[in-house]
Every structure is written in C-alpha cells, then in structure tokens.
C-alpha positions in Angstrom: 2.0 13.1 -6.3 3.4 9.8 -6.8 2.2 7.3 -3.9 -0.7 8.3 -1.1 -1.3 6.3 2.0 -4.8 7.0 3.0 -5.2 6.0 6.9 -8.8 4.6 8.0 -9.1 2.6 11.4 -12.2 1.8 13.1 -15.2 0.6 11.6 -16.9 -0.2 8.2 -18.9 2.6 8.3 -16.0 5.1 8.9 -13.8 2.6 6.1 -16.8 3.2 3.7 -16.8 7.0 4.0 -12.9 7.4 3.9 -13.2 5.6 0.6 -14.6 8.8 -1.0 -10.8 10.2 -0.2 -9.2 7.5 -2.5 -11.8 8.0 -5.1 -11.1 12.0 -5.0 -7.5 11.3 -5.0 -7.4 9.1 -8.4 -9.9 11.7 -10.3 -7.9 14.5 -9.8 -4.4 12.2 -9.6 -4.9 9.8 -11.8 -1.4 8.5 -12.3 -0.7 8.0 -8.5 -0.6 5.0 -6.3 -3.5 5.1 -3.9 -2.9 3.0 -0.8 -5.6 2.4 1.7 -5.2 1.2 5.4 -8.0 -0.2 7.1 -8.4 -2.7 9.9 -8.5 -6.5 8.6 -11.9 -7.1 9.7 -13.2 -4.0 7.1 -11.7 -5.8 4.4 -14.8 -6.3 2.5 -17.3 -3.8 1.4 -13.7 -2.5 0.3 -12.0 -5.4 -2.0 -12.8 -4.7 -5.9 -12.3 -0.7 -5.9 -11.0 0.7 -8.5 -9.9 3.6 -7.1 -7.3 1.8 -4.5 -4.4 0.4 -5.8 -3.0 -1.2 -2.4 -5.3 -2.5 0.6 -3.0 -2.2 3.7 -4.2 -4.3 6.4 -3.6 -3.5 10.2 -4.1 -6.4 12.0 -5.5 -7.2 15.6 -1.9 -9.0 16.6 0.2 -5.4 15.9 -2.1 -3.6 18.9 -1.1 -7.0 21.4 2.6 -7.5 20.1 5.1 -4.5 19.6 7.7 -5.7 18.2 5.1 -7.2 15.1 4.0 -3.4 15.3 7.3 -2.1 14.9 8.2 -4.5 12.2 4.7 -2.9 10.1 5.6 0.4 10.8 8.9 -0.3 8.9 7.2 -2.1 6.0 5.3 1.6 5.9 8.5 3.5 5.8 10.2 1.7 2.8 7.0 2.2 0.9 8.5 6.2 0.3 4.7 7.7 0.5 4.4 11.0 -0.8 1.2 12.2 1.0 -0.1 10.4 4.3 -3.9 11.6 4.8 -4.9 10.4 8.4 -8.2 10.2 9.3 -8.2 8.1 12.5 -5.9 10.2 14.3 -5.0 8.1 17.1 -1.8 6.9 18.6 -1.5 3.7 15.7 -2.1 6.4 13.0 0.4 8.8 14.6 2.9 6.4 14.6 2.3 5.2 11.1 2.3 8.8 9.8 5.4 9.9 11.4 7.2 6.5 10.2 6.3 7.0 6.9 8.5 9.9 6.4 5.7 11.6 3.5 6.7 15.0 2.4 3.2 16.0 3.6 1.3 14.8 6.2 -2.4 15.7 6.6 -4.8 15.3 9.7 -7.0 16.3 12.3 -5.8 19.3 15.3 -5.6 17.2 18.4 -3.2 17.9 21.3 -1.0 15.2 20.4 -1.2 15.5 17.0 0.7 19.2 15.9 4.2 17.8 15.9 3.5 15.0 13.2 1.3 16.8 10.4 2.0 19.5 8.0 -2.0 20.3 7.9 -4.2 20.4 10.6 -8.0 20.9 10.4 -10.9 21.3 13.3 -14.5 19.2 13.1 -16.4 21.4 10.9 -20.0 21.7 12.6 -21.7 23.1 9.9 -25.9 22.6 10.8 -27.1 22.7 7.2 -24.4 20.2 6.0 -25.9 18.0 3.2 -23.6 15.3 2.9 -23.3 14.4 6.6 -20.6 16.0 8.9 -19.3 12.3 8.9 -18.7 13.0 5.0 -17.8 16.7 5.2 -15.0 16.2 8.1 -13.2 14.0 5.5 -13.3 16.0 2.6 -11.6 18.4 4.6 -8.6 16.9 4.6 -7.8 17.0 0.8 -8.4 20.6 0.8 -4.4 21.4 1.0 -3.9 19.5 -2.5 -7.4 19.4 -3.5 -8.7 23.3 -3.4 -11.9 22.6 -5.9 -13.6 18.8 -6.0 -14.4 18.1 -9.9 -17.5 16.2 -8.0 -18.5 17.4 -5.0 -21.4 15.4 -4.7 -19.8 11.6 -5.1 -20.8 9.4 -2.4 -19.2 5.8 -1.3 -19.7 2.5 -3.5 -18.7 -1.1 -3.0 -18.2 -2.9 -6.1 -20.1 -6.2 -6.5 -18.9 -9.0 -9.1 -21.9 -10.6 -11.2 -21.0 -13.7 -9.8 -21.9 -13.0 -6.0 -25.3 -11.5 -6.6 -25.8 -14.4 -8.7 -24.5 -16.4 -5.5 -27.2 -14.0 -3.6 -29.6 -15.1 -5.8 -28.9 -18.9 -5.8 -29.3 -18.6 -1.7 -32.7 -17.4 -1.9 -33.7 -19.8 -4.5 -32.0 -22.9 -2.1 -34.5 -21.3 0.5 -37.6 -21.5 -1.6 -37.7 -17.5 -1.3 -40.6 -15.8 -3.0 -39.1 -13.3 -5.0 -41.9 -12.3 -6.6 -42.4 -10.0 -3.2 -40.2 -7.3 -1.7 -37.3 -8.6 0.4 -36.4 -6.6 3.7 -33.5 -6.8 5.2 -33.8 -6.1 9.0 -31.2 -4.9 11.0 -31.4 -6.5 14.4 -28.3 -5.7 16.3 -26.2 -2.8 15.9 -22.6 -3.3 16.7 -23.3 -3.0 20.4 -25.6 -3.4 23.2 -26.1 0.8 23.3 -26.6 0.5 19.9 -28.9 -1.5 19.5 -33.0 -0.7 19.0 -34.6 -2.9 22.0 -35.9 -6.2 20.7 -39.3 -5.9 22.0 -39.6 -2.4 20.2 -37.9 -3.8 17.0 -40.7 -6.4 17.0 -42.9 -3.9 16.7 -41.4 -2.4 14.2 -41.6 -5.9 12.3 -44.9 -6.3 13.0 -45.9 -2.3 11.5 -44.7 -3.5 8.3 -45.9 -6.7 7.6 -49.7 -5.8 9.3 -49.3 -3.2 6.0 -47.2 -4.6 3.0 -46.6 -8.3 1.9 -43.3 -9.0 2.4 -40.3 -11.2 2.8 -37.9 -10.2 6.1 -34.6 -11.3 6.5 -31.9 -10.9 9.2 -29.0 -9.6 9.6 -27.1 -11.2 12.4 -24.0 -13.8 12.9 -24.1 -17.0 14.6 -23.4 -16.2 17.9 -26.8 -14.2 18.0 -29.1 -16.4 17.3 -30.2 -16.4 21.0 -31.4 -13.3 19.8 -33.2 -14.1 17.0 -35.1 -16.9 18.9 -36.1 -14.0 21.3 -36.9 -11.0 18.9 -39.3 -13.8 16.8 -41.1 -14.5 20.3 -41.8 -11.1 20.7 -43.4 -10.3 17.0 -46.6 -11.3 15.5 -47.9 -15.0 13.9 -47.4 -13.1 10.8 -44.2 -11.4 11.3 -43.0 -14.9 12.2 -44.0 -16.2 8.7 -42.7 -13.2 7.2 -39.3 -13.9 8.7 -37.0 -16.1 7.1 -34.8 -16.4 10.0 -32.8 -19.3 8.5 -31.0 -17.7 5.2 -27.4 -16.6 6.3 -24.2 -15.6 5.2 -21.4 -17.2 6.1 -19.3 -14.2 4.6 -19.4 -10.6 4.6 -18.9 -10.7 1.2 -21.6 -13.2 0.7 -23.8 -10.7 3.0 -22.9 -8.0 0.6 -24.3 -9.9 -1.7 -27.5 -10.7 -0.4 -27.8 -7.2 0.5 -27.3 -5.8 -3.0 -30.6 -7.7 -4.5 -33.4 -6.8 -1.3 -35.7 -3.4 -1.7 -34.3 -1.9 1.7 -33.0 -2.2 4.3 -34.7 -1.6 8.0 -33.2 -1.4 11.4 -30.0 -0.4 13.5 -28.2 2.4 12.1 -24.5 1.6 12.2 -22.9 -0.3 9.0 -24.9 -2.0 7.6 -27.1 1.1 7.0 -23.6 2.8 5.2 -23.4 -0.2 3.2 -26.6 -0.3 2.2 -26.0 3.4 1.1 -23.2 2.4 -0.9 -25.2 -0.7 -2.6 -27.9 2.4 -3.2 -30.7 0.4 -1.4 -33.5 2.3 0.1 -32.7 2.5 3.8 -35.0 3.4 7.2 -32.2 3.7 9.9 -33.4 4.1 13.9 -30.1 5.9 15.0 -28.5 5.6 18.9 -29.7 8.3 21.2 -25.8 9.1 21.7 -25.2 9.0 18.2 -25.1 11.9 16.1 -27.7 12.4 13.5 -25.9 15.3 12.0 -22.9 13.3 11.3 -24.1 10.0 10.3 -27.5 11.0 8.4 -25.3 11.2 5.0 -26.5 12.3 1.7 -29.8 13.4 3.4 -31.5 14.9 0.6 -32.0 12.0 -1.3 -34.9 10.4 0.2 -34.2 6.9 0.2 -31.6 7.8 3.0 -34.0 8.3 6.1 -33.2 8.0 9.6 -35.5 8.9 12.5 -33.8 9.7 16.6 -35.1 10.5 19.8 -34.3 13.7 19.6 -36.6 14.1 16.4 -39.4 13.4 18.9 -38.3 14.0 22.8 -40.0 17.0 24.4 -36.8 18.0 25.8 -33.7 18.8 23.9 -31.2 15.8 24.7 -28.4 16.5 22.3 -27.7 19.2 24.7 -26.9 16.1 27.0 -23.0 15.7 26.7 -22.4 12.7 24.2 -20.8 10.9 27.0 -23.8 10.9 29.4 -25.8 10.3 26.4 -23.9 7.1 25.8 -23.6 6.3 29.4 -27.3 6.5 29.7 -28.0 4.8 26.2 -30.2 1.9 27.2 -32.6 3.9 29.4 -32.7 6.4 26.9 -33.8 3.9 24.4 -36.6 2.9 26.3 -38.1 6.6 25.8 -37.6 6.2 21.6 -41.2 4.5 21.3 -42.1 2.9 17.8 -44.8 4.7 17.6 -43.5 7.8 17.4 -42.2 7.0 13.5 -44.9 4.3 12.6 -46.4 6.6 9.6 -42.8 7.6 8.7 -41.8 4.0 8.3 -44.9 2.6 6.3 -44.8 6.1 4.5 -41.1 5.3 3.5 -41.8 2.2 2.3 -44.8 2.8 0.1 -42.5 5.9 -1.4 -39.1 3.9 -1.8 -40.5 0.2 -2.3 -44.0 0.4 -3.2 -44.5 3.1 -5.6 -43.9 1.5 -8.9 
C-alpha cells in the first residue's frame, strides 16, 4: 500500500473523526503516503498531524464551476492512489473515487454507490457502542485491509505548537484575565439555527454555573454574531454578566484552537466545537439537538469528561421514534420542551467532578 486518499467532506466534526482513519492507516502502514481531503474551511483543527502526509483541499468554487471541478478531479487521477477510503459518499466523493482509478476503492452501500467501490459496508447500529456510532461507522471501512486495530481504542487529536497556546495565553493576559480561576468556554451557537440551545435557556444555563462556582466565561462566536451576544448577556444574571468576558476573540480558527486548549471545559452547543474540545482532551458538557443522534455523536462515552445530556434523556414520550426528519423539521419547537432544569445537578455535578475536584 503505497499512497491512500482518505475522502472527508462536510464538517469539522466529521473531518476530526475521519482523522482516526489516517492515524490507523500510518500505524499499521507506516511507509505509505496518507492523503486527506477535506473541505477548505476544515483546514484547521487538521494542519500539524503527523499522521497525514498530504492535506487535499476541495474548495467552495469546484461545486459552482465544473470545468475547475473537472480540472481537480484530474489533479486526483495523476496522483496514482492505491486505496481511496470514502467516507462522505456523495456525488463529489463518487466522482473523485472513480477518477482516481485506486486498485481498491472502499465506501458506504448507497444506491448510487455499488458501481464505484470494491467494498461496501451498511451503518452499523450497534446500541451498546462505546466509541460513538459516529466513530464505529468509520472504522468500518478499514476492515477490508485492516482485519485487527493494534489500538482500538485511539480517539482524534489536533496538534497544538507551543507557540499558539502561548499566543492563547498572551490574549488572556492583554485582557486582564484572572487565571488564577477556571476559564469556561461557552458554546453559544451551534452551526445552525436548529442547532442551537435557545438563548434565553442558555442564560440560564450561564447563570446555574456562576450562582455555584467562581468563574471566568468566554464565548465562542464570530463577528457576525455579536447581535447575539448582546442579547444572550441581556437575558443572564448581573453576575453572569461579570462573569462573561464577551470581548476576547479569535480572529482565527487556529488562534481559537488555541484558546480552547488552555480553558477547564467547555459548555454549550454540541456540534464542533464539542469534537474539538474532545480532541484538545478538555472536559466537555454538550446540550445535543433534539434531531441529532446521541448514539452517534456521544463519542468515547465512557470517559466521563465526555458528557452530553438530550431531550430524549428526559421527555416522557419516546421522540427518537420520531423520524429524524420530522425531528429536524420540528427542531425549534422541540427545543422549547428541553428545559434547563431538567440537567441543572448534572451540569454543576459535572463541573465539581471534571473542574473542581482537585
């Protein structure tokens, strides 16, 4: 196995778990050439790993302009790749896998998918998975050449340099942080509207944790939602407002990264920056999506520094038999029945167990 192209559209929490392939790849093919292809915006949390030789960029312009898709998809097929593992499996990914001419192609069964791959596998749906179905689905796919992981148990990392948490640290010092407290980082907006906690609840949330511990909260959000941060302060306690520190920002995901890598846990929207905390190894309290599998997503779920809580943990009635697109259809109302009350002592129970216990 000379050269791999690992394929990983989509988001940087499906990037981050597909990084596990590469990592598998180089332990028990050490002398290959790993190649990973991810959209440009994921870049980040995977630049520095040692276990990708080649980061293949699919930009936004090759979806709007076919003949600068056509001229990539050629680029692919003069790189000779021995193996093609596809995780996306859509119509990019088919493309790129059939272009690439690989000896062995390796994917997921889909209608449109049996006349490209050499190995097709189904969603496992195994109900006492441990690593997260999200996680398990993947390693799936290296079964044909992989028949026995040397270590099962690895989970995804992003590599930090010493300068950028040293940049991490500089910020807080330029913002007259008290580090002598713990340092929160809130997530306030998942990636969209139907998955994101409501504001007004989130303040609660805020205001559970600094009625309880003294802390330092900070934000995770980009410019263009600050609207949102002037509203979600509005809605939280005199305290929590204090507690906030609304004002230190990353102008870089990177830099984010960073900033991530030195706080005691992160709190909020499940979604990526919950996998990237994971990968940092902070302690993390995600509120998952009511459409949003639990099963899938809660990775690594033994370890208790991963803990997530969903409607469905407290609903009377049984809504994951709700189809997941009726589910997402009717996220927002279903929100409004995931009350913070329901996992206030799980919360401040969490953080006295993964922050406060020393």
């Amino acid at each position: 196995m000379k050269k791999i192209l690992v394929i990983q559209q989509k988001m940087i929490g499906d990037v981050l778990a597909s990084t596990l392939l590469c990592e598998h790849l180089k332990i028990h093919f050490p002398d290959a050439d790993v190649h990973f292809l991810i959209n440009e915006h994921t870049r980040a949390v995977v630049d520095g790993h040692p276990s990708i030789d080649k980061i293949v960029l699919f930009k936004k312009k090759y979806k709007k302009e076919r003949r600068q898709f056509y001229t990539f998809l050629k680029g692919i097929k003069k790189e000779q790749y021995d193996l093609v593992i596809d995780v996306y499996c859509k119509l990019e990914s088919n493309l790129i896998s059939y272009f690439s001419r690989a000896a062995l192609k390796i994917s997921y069964e889909k209608w449109y998918s049996k006349f490209i791959y050499d190995h097709l596998f189904t969603y496992s749906q195994n109900l006492d998975t441990k690593l997260g179905l999200a996680i398990e689905n993947r390693l799936l796919l290296l079964s044909p050449i992989i028949p026995k992981l040397k270590e099962p148990e690895l989970s995804p990392k992003i590599f930090l340099s010493k300068e950028e948490r040293r940049a991490a640290e500089e910020l807080l010092r330029q913002h007259k942080i008290d580090t002598s407290k713990k340092v929160f980082m809130i997530g306030m907006l998942g990636s969209s509207s139907i998955k994101s906690y409501p504001l007004d609840y989130l303040a609660k949330v805020i205001d559970y944790i600094t009625q309880e511990y003294e802390a330092t909260l900070l934000l995770n959000y980009i410019p263009s939602q600050k609207e949102y941060v002037k509203e979600l302060l509005q809605l939280c306690s005199e305290k929590s407002r204090q507690s906030v520190k609304e004002n230190v920002f990353c102008s870089s995901l990177r830099a984010f990264l960073g900033l991530l890598s030195i706080c005691d846990a992160y709190i909020g929207n499940e979604g990526g920056a919950t996998n990237m905390s994971k990968a940092l190894g902070i302690p993390n309290f995600s509120i998952f999506s009511p459409w949003i599998s639990k099963k899938a997503w809660l990775t690594y779920n033994e370890n208790p520094a991963n803990y997530a809580v969903h409607l469905a943990d407290y609903s009377e009635k049984n809504i994951l038999s709700m189809p997941k697109k009726e589910r997402k259809k009717n996220s927002l109302a279903l929100y409004k029945l995931f009350k913070p009350e329901f996992f206030k002592e799980e919360l401040l129970q969490f953080i006295k167990r993964e922050v406060f216990s020393e």
